[in-house]
N, C-alpha and C positions, 0 to 999 in steps of 0.2 A: 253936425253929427260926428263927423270926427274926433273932437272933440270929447264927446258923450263916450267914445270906445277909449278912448283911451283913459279916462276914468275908469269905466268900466273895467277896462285889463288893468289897470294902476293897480284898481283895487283886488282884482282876483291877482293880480303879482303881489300884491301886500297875503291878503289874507294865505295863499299856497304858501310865498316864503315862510311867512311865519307857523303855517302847519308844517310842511320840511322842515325847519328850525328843531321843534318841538319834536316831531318826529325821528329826527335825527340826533336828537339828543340820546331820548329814550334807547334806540338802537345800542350809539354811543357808548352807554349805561349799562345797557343791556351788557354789549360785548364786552366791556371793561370786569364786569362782574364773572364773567363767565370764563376771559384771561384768569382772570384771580383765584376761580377756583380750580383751573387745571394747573397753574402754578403751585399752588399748594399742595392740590395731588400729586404733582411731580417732585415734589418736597417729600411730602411725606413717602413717596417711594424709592427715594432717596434714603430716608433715616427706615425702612423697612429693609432696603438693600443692604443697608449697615449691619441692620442686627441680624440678617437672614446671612449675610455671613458670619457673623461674630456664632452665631448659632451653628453654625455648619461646620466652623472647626472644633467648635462643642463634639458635635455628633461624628464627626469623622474624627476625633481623640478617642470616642466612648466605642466606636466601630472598630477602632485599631484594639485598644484594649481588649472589646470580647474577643476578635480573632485571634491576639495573642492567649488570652485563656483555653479558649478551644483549641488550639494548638496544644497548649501547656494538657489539657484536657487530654487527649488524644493520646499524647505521649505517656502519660501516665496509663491509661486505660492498657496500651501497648506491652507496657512493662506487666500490669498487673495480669493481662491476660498469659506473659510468658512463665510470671510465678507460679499462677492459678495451673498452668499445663506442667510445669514441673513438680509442684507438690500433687498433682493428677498420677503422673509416673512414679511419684513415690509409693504413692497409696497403692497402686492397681500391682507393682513389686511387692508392697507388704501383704495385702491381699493375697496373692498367689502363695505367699509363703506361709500364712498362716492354713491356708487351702491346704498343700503339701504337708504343715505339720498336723495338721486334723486326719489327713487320709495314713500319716505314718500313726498316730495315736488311733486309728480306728483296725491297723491292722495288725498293731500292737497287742488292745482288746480281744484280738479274734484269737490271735496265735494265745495269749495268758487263760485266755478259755478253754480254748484246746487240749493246754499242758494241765491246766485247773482235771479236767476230763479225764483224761489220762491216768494223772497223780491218784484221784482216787480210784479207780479201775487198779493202778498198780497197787493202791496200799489194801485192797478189798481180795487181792491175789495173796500177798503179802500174811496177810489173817487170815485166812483159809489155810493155808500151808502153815499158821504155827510159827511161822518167822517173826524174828524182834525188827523191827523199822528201822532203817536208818533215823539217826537225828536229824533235826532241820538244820536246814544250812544256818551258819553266824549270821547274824546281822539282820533275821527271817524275824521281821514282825507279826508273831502268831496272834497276838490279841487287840491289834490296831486293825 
């Protein structure tokens, strides 16, 4: 009988080895496949790291430039705002003086009305009494 077992185990040592074999291969296979593809992923984040910098001094060029515009920007808007308040104080100076010469041209009006009043009341005295009128003064545009 002894004999008989160890056929028997011979054989179950043959057939397991050769299922581990097999099995181990597969594994083997397995993992070799699975290295390969996280190599390649580490690869390609490799050539993604490259261009994700080559990209970033793109964008940190194109970031430096706006700031300097905005900058450039600012300082103009700064100026413009100081022209925009000076020709403001020009205006609101001529404004007032046009103001001033409307209120002297309005009281101008009033006083040439007054003497207009007058003038005839004196020459309406004048012809009643018979008196000759003085002439108009030189220069007295009677018919304009």
């Amino acid at each position: 009988m002894s004999s008989t077992w160890v056929t028997i185990l011979s054989i179950a040592g043959g057939v397991l080895g050769t299922l581990l074999t097999f099995l181990g291969g597969r594994y083997t296979q397995r993992a070799a496949v699975k290295a390969q593809r996280e190599t390649a992923a580490i690869e390609r984040d490799k050539v993604d790291a490259s261009a994700y910098a080559e990209a970033r001094q793109t964008w940190d060029a194109l970031i430096g430039d706006l700031r300097e515009e905005r900058r450039s920007l600012k300082k103009e808007i700064g100026d413009m705002r100081l022209e925009f308040a000076g020709q403001q104080a020009t205006t609101d100076m001529w404004r007032r003086r046009l103001e001033d010469l409307e209120q002297k041209r309005s009281g101008d009006r009033h006083a040439i009305h007054v003497l207009t009043v007058y003038a005839r009341q004196l020459l309406k005295v004048i012809n009643a009494a018979d008196l000759v009128p003085p002439p108009p003064p030189e220069g007295l545009d009677l018919e304009g």
